[in-house]
SELO-543121 format. One line per field, with one value per residue (C-alpha): residue number from 0; x, y, z; residue in three letters. Coordinates in Angstrom, 3 decimals. Example, Ala and Ser with C-alpha at 12.3 -4.5 7.8 and 13.67 -1.06 7.14 Angstrom:
% residues 2
nr	0 / 1
x	12.300 / 13.670
y	-4.500 / -1.060
z	7.800 / 7.140
rest	ALA / SER
This chain:
% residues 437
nr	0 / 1 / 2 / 3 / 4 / 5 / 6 / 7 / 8 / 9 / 10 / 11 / 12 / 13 / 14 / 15 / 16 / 17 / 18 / 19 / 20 / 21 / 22 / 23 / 24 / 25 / 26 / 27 / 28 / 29 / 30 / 31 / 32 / 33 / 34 / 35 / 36 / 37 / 38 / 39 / 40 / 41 / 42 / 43 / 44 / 45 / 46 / 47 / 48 / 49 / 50 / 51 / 52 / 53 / 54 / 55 / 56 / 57 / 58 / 59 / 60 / 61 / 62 / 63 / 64 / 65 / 66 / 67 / 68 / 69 / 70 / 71 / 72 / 73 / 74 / 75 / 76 / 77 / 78 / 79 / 80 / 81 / 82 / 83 / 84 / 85 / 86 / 87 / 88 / 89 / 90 / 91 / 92 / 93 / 94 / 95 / 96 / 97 / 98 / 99 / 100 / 101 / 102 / 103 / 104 / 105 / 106 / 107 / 108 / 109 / 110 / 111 / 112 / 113 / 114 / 115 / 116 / 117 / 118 / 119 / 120 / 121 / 122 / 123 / 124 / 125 / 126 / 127 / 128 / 129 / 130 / 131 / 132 / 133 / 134 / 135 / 136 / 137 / 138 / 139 / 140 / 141 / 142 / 143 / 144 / 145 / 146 / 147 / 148 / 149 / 150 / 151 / 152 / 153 / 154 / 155 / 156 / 157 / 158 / 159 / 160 / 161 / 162 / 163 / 164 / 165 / 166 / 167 / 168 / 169 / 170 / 171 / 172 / 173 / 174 / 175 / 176 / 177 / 178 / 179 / 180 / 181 / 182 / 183 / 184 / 185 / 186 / 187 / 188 / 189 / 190 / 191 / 192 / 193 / 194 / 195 / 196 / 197 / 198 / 199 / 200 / 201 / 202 / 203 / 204 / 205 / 206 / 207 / 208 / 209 / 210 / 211 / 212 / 213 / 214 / 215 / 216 / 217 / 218 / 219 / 220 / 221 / 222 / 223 / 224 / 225 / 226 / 227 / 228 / 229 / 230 / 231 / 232 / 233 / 234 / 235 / 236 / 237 / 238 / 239 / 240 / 241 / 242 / 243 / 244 / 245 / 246 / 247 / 248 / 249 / 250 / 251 / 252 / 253 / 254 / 255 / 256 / 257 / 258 / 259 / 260 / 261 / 262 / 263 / 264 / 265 / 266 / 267 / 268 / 269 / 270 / 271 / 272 / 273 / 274 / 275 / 276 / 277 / 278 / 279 / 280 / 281 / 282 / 283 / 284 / 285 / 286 / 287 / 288 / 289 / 290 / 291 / 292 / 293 / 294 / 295 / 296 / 297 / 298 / 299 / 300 / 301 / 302 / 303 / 304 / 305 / 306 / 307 / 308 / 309 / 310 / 311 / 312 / 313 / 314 / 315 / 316 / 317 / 318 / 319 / 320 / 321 / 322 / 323 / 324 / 325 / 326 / 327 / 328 / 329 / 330 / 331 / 332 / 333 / 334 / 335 / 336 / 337 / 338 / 339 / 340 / 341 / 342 / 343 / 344 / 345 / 346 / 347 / 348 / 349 / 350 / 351 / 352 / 353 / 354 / 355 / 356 / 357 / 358 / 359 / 360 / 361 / 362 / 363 / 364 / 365 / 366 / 367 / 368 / 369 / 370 / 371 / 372 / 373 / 374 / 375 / 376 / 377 / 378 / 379 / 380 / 381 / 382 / 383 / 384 / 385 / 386 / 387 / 388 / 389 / 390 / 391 / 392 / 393 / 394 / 395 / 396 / 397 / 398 / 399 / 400 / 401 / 402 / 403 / 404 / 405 / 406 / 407 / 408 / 409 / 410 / 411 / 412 / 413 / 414 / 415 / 416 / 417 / 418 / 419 / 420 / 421 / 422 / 423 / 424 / 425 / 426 / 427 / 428 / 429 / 430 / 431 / 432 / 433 / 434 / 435 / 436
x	211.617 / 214.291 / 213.388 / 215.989 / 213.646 / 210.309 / 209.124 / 207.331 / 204.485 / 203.086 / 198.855 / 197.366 / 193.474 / 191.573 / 189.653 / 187.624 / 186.631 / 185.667 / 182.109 / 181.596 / 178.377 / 178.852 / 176.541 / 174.763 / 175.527 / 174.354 / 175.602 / 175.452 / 176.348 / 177.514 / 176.841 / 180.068 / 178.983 / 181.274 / 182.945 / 182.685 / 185.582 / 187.838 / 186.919 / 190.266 / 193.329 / 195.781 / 194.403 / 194.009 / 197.434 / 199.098 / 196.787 / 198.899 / 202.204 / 201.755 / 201.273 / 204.341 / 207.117 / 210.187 / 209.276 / 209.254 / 212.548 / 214.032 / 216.905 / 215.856 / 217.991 / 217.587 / 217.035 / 214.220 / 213.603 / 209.683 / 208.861 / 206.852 / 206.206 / 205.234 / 201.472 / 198.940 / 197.490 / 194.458 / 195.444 / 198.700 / 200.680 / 198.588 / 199.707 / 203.197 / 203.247 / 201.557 / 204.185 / 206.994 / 205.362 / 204.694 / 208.463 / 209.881 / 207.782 / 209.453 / 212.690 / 214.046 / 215.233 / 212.770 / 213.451 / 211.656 / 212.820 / 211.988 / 210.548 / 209.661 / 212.136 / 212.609 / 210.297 / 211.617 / 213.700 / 215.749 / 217.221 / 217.390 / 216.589 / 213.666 / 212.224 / 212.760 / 210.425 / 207.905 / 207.358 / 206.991 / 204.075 / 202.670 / 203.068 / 206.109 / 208.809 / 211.130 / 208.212 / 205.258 / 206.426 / 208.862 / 212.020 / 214.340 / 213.875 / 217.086 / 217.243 / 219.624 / 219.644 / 222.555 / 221.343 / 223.047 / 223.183 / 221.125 / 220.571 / 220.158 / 216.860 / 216.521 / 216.845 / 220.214 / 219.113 / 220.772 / 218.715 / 219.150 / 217.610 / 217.944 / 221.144 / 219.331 / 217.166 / 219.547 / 221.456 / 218.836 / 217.878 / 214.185 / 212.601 / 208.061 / 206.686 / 203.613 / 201.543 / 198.215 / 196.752 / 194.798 / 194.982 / 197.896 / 197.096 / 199.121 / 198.467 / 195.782 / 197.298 / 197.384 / 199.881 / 198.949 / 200.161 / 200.667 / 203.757 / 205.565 / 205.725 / 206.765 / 209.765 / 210.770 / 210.065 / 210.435 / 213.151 / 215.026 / 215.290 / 215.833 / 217.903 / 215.607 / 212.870 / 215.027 / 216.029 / 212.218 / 211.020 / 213.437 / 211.860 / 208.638 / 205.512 / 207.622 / 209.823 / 206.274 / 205.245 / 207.921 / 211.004 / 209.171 / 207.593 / 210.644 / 213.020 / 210.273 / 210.487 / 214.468 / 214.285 / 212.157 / 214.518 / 217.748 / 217.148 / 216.209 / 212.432 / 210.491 / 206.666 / 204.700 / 201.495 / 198.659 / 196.024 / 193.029 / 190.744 / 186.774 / 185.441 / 185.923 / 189.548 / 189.393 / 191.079 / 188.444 / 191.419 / 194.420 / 196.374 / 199.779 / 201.835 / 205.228 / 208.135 / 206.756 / 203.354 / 203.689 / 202.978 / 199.844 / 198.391 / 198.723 / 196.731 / 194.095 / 193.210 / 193.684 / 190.048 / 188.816 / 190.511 / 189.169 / 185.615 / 185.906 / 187.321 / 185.116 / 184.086 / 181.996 / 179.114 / 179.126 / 179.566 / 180.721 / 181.547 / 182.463 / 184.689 / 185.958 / 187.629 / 189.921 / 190.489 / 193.606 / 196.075 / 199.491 / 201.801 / 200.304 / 196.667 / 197.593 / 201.367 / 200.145 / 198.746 / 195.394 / 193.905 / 193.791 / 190.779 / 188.703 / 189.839 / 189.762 / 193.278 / 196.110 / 198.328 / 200.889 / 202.082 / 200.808 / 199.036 / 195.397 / 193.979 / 190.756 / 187.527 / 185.550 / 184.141 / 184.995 / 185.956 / 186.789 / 188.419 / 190.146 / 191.304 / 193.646 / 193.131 / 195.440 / 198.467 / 198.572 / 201.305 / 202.407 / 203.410 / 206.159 / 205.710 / 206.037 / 203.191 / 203.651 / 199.920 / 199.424 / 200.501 / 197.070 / 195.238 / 194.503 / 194.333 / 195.804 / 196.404 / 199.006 / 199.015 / 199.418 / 202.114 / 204.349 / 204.408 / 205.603 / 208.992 / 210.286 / 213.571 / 211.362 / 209.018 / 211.675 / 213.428 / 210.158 / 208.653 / 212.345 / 212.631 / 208.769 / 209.805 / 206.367 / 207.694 / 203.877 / 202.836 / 204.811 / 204.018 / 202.722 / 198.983 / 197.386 / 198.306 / 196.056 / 195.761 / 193.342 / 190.149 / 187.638 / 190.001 / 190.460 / 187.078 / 185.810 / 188.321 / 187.679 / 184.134 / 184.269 / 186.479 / 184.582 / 182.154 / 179.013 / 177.703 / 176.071 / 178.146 / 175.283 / 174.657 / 178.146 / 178.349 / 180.528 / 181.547 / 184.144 / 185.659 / 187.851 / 190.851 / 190.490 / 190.793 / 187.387 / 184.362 / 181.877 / 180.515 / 180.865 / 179.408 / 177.440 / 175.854 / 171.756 / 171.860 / 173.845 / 171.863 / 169.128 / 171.999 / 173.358 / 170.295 / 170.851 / 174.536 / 173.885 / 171.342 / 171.446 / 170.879 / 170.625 / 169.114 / 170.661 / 173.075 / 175.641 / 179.812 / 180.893 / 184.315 / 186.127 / 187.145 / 190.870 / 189.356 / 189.022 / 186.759 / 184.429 / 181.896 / 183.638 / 183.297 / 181.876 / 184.663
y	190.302 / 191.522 / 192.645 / 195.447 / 197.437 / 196.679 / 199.654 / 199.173 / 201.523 / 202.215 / 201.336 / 204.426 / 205.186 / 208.659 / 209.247 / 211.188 / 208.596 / 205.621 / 206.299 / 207.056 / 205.703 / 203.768 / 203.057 / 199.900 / 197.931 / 195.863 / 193.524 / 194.715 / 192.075 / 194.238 / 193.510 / 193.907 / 193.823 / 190.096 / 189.506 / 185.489 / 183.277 / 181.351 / 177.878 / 176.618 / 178.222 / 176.073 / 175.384 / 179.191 / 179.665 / 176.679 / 178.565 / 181.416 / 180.368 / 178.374 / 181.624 / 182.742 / 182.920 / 183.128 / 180.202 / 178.127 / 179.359 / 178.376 / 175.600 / 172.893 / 173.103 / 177.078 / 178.488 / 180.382 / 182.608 / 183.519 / 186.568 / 186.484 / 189.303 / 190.005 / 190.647 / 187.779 / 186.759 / 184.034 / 182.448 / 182.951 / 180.625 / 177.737 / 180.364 / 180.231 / 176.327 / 175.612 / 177.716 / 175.770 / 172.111 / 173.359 / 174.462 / 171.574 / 169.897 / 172.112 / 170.858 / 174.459 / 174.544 / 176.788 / 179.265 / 181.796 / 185.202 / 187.199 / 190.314 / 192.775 / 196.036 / 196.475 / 194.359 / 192.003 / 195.058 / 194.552 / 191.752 / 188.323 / 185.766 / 187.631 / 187.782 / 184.306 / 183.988 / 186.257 / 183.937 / 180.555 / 182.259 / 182.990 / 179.561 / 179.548 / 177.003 / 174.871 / 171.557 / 173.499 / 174.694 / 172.374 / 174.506 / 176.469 / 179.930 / 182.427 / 185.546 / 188.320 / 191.903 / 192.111 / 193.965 / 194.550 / 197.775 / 197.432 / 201.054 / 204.819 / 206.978 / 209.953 / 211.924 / 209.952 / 207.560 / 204.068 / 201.454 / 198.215 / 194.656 / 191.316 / 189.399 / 186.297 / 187.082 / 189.108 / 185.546 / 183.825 / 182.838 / 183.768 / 186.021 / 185.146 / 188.291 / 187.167 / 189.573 / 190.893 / 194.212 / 196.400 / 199.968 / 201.741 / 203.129 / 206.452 / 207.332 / 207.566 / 206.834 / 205.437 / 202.194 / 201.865 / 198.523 / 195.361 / 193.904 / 197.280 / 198.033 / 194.653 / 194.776 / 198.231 / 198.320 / 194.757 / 193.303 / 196.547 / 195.263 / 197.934 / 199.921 / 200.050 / 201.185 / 203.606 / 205.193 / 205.150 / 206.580 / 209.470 / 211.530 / 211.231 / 211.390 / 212.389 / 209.111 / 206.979 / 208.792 / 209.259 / 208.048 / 204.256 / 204.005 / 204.489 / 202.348 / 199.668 / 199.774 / 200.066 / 196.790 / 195.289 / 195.941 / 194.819 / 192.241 / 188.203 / 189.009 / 186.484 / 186.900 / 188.303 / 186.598 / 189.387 / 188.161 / 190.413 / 189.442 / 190.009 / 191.705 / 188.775 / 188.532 / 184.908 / 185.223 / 186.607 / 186.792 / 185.690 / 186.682 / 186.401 / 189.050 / 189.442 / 191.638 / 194.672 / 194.854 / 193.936 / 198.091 / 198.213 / 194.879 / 196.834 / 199.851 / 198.010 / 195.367 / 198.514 / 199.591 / 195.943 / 195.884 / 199.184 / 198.108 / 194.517 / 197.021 / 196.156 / 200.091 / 201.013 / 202.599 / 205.668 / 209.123 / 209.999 / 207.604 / 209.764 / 206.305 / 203.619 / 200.839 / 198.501 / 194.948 / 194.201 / 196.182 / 194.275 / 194.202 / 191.457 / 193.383 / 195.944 / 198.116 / 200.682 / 198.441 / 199.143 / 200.333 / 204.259 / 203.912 / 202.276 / 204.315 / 207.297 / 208.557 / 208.885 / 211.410 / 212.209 / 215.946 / 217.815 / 214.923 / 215.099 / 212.416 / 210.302 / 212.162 / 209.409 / 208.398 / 210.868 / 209.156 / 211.809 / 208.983 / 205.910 / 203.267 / 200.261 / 197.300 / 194.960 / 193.857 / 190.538 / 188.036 / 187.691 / 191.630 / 190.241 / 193.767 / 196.120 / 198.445 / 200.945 / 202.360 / 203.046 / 206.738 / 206.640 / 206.113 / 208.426 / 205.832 / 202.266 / 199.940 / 199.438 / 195.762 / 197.009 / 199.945 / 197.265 / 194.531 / 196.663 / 196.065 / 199.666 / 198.837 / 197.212 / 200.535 / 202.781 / 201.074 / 200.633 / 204.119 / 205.625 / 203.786 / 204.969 / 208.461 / 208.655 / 209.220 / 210.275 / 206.719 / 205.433 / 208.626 / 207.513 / 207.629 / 208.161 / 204.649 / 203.961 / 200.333 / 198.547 / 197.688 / 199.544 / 202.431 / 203.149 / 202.992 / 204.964 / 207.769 / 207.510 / 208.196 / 210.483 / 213.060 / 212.516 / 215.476 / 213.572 / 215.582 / 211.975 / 209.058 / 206.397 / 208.802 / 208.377 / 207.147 / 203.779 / 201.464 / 198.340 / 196.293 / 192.969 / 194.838 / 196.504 / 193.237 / 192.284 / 193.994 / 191.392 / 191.819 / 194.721 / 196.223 / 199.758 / 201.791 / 201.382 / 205.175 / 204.126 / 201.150 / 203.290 / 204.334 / 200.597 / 200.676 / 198.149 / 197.719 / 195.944 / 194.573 / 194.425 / 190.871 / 190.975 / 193.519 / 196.073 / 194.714 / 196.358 / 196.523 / 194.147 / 193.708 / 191.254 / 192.111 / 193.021 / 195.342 / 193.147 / 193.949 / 190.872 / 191.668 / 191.024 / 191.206 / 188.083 / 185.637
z	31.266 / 33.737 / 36.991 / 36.490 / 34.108 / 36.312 / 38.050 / 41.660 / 42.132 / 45.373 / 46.493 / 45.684 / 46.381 / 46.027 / 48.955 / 47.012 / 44.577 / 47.276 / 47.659 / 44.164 / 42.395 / 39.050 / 36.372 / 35.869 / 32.572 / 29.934 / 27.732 / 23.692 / 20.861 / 17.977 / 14.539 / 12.480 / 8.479 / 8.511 / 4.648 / 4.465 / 5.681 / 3.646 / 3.565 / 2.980 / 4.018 / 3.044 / -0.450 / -0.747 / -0.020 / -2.647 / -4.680 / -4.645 / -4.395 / -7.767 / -9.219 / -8.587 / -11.408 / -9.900 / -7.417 / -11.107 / -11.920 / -8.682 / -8.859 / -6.231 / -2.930 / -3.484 / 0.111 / 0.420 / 3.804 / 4.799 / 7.101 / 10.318 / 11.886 / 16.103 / 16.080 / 16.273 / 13.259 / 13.097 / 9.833 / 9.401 / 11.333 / 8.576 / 6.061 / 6.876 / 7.765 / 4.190 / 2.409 / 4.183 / 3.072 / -0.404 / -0.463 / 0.428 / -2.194 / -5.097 / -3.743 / -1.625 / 1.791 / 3.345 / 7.078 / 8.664 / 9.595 / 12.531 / 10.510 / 13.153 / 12.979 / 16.772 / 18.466 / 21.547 / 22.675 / 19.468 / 21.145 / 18.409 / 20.823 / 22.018 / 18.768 / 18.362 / 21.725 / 20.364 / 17.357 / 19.246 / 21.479 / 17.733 / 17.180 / 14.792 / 16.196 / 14.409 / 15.624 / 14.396 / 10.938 / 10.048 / 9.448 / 11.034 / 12.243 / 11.756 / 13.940 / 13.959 / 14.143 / 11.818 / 8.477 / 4.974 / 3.641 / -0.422 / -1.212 / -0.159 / -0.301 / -2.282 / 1.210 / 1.442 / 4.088 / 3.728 / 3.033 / 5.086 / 4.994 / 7.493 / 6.856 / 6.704 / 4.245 / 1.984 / 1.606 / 0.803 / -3.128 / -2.204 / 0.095 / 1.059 / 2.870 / 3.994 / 6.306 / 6.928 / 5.055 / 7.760 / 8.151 / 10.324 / 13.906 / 13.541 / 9.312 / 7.248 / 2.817 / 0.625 / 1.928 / 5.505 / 7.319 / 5.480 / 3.135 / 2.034 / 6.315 / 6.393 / 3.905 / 5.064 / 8.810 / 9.685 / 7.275 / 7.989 / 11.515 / 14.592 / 12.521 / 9.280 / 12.256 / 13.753 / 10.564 / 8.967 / 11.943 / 12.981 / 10.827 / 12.246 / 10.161 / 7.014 / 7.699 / 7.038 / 4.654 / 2.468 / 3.631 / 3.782 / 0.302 / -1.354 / 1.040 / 0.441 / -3.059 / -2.976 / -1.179 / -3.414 / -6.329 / -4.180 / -2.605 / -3.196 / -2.553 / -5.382 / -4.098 / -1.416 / 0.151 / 1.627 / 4.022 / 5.008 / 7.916 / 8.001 / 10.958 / 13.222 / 12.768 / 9.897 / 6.788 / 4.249 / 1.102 / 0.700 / -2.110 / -4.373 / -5.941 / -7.425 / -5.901 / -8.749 / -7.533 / -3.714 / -3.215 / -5.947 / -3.581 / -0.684 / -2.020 / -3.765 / -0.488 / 1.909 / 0.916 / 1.792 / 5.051 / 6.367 / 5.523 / 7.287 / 10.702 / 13.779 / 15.281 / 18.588 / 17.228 / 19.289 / 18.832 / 22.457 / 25.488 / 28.646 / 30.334 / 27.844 / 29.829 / 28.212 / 29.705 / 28.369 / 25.461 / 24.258 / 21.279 / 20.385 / 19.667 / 17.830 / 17.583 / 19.827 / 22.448 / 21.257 / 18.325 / 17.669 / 15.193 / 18.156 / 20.553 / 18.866 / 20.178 / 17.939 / 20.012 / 18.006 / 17.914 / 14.057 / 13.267 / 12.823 / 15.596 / 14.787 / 14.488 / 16.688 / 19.004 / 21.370 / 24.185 / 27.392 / 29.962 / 29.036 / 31.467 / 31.820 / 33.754 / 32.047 / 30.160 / 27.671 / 28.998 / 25.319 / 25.212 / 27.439 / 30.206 / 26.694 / 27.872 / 24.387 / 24.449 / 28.135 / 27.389 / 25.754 / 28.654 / 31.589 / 33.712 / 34.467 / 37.738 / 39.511 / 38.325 / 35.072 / 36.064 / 37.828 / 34.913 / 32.594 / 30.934 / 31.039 / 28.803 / 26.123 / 26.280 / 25.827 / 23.359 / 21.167 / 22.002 / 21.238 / 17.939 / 16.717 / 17.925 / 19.474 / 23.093 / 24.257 / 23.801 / 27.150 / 29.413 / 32.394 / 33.448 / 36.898 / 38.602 / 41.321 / 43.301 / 41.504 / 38.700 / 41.389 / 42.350 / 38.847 / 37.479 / 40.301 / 39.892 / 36.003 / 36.257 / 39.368 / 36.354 / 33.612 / 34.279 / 35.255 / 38.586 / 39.065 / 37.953 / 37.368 / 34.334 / 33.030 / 29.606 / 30.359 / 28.001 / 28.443 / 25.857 / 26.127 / 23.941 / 20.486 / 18.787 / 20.148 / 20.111 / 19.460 / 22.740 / 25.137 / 28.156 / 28.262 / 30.453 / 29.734 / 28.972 / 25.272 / 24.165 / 22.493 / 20.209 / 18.475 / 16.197 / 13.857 / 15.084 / 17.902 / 20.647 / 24.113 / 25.542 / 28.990 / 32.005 / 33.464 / 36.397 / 38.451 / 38.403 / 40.906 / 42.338 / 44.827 / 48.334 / 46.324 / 44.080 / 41.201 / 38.689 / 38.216 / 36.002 / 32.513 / 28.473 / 27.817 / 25.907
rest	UNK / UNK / UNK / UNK / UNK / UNK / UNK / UNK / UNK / UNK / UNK / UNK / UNK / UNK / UNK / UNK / UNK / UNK / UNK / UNK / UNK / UNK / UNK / UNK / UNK / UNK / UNK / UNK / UNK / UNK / UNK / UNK / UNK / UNK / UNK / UNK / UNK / UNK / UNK / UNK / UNK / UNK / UNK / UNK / UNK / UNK / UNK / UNK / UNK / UNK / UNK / UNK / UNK / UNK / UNK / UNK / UNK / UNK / UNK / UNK / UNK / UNK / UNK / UNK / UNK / UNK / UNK / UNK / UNK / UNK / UNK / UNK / UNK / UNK / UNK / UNK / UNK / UNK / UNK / UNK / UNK / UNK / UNK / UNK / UNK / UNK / UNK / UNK / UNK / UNK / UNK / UNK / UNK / UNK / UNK / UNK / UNK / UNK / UNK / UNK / UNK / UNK / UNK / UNK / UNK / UNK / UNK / UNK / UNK / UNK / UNK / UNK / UNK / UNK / UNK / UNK / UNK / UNK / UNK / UNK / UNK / UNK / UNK / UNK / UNK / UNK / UNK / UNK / UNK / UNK / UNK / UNK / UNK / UNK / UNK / UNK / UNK / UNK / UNK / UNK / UNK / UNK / UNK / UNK / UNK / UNK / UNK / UNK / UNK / UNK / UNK / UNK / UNK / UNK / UNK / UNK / UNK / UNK / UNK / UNK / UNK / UNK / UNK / UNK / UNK / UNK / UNK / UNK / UNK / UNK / UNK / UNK / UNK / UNK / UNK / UNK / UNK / UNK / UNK / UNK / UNK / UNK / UNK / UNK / UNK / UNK / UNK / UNK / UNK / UNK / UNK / UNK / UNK / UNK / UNK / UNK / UNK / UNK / UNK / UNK / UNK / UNK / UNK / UNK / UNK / UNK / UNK / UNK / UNK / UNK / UNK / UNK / UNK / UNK / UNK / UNK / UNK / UNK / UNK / UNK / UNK / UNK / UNK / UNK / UNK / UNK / UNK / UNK / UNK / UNK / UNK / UNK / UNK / UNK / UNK / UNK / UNK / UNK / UNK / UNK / UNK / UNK / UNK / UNK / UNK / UNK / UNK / UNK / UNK / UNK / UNK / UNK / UNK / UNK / UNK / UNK / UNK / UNK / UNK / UNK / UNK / UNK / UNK / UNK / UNK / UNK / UNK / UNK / UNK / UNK / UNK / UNK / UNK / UNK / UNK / UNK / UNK / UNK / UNK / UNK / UNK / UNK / UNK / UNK / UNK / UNK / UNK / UNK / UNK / UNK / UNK / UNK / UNK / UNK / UNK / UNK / UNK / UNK / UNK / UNK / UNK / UNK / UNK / UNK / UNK / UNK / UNK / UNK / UNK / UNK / UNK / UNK / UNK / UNK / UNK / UNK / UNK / UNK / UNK / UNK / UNK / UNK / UNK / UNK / UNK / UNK / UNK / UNK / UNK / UNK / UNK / UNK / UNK / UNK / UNK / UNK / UNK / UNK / UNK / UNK / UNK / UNK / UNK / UNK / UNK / UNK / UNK / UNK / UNK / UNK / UNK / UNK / UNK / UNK / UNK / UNK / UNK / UNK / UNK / UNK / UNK / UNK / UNK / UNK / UNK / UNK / UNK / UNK / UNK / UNK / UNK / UNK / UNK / UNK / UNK / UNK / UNK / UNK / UNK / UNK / UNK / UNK / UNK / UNK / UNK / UNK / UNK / UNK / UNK / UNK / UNK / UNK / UNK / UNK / UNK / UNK / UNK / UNK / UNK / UNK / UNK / UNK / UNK / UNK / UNK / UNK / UNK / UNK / UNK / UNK / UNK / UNK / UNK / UNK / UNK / UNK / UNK / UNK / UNK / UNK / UNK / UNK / UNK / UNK / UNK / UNK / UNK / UNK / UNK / UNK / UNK / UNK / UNK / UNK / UNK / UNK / UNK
């Protein structure tokens, strides 16, 4: 990240705020309905490649380019490494693409640098990685938008899309987030993003499906791999499809991904702070369904929980300073505010269209000046009462912290397993007391 783009906020502290009382907390373990893991990934994976029919009609030395996209997924680096072995057995030359639309500030190298703090390099996968940002036009929309799709790929013999089928953070269908985002969104590269997305929600809803299945038809795609997780983020299915039904796959496993979605089981939480939100946990920094804010104008947000203050303490190094989510919040610290890659922001934020997602929150110096201030405006006349709940990021919620006031309300959902004990903080305003790993 360039120190050009970094902003430099000053110490700020509410004087009003620095004698105020916080609730105690305890420690909850949810209990996530969790679909079994896959024993075997890799075997899982052969399995369905050797389904595949064009793979069988390939001529050996055929190249054959696999997609990885920029958020972290548990199995699929083994996915991706198994697909390049079992290529190289059939004889084909196999590389990965960088399939992420605008991601690394639509710069190629950065991409490229996203995917080896995934784990895909050239050592751990076996094959070369090929990024660009150059596209080839393949088609126009109904609408008349023209369809693009990664150089690389488009001169390949055979295209994998491999990616995980969860449900999107800003749109509730039929097709949420999985391989037909993938081929549309992330083959399309920045300029398949910005296109998709400049016509807001009607760009997803429409303008997507049919660019997806455009590029389906035009390009060298031969088979698509879909991974859904269970609740604690392990590959529960993984499964094969050819170019025609990569869109029916995504429908049908969409159901089975939504069910296997970790939730906080509350109705209402008056402060909700949130370790750490990156690119890497979820495309808006944190998850919308958990946190129950969506935010985007004439779009119906999530019904629950209601959360009435949400705070920031911290950015994931592997988000690289692109702080997309913090416009969430309505409050973050200054650590946060001064990591964050403003360039990257924009240039995400501007692609999405969603400019309300990088607005600014209150910045104030640190974890204690935050929380304090957070709870001292979320209309509790005595802020030991306040409704507080803190979560690692939105990608785990195994164990979180609550005030003792909320723990009559898990049920069977969860348990508390320790006694009520107080926030503490070092003498830099640190907050100490921490999600458990």
């Amino acid at each position: 990240m360039s120190n050009d783009y970094r902003p430099v906020f000053p110490a700020i502290r509410m004087p009003q705020f620095e004698d105020q009382e916080l609730p105690d907390v305890v420690t909850a373990k949810l209990h996530h309905p969790v679909a079994p893991e896959l024993d075997d990934v890799a075997a899982a994976t052969r399995a369905a490649l050797e389904k595949s029919r064009r793979f069988a009609e390939l001529p050996k030395g055929a190249r054959v380019a696999i997609t990885c996209g920029s958020r972290g997924i548990q199995s699929k680096p083994l996915v991706v490494a198994t697909a390049v072995a079992w290529f190289k057995e059939q004889g084909f030359d196999p590389f990965i693409v960088p399939a992420m639309g605008s991601h690394g500030g639509a710069r190629a190298e950065s991409q490229v640098e996203l995917l080896a703090e995934l784990g895909y390099t050239l050592e751990s996968m076996g094959c070369a990685i090929e990024s660009s940002m150059d596209v080839t036009r393949i088609g126009t929309t109904s609408r008349g938008v023209p369809v693009y799709f990664d150089k690389n790929a488009a001169a390949a013999d055979a295209v994998l899309v491999v990616n995980r089928i969860k449900a999107h953070t800003s749109f509730d269908r039929e097709i949420e987030s999985g391989l037909t985002k993938m081929v549309a969104i992330g083959l399309g590269k920045a300029e398949g993003a910005r296109l998709i997305h400049k016509l807001g929600a009607l760009g997803y809803l429409e303008v997507l499906p049919e660019w997806a299945a455009i590029a389906i038809n035009a390009s060298p795609i031969a088979y698509a791999v879909g991974i859904v997780e269970n609740a604690n983020k392990r590959a529960t299915l993984i499964e094969g499809a050819e170019p025609e039904d990569i869109m029916a796959m995504d429908a049908r496993l969409l159901p089975l991904a939504k069910a296997n979605t970790p939730k906080l089981p509350f109705e209402q939480i008056d402060l909700l702070i949130v370790e750490r939100i990156g690119k890497n946990i979820s495309g808006t920094g944190m998850d919308t369904g958990v946190v129950g804010r969506a935010d985007i104008r004439g779009r119906p947000s999530v019904d629950n929980p209601l959360i009435h203050k949400l705070a920031v303490l911290g950015l994931t190094p592997e988000a690289h300073g692109n702080g997309l989510g913090v416009g969430l919040a309505d409050f973050m610290t200054q650590e946060v505010a001064n990591s964050l890659d403003l360039y990257a922001m924009y240039m995400n934020s501007c692609t999405s269209t969603f400019t309300e997602r990088v607005r600014l929150p209150i910045v104030l110096a640190d974890d204690k000046a935050v929380i304090q201030a957070a709870v001292g405006t979320c209309w509790q006349l005595d802020g030991r009462d306040a409704r507080l709940c803190i979560i690692r990021s939105t990608l785990h919620l195994d164990q979180i912290l609550i005030s003792p006031a909320m723990a009559g309300e898990l049920g069977d959902k969860g348990e508390v397993v320790d006694a009520p004990h107080a926030l503490e903080f070092d003498s830099a305003g640190h907050l100490l007391t921490r999600c458990p790993e």
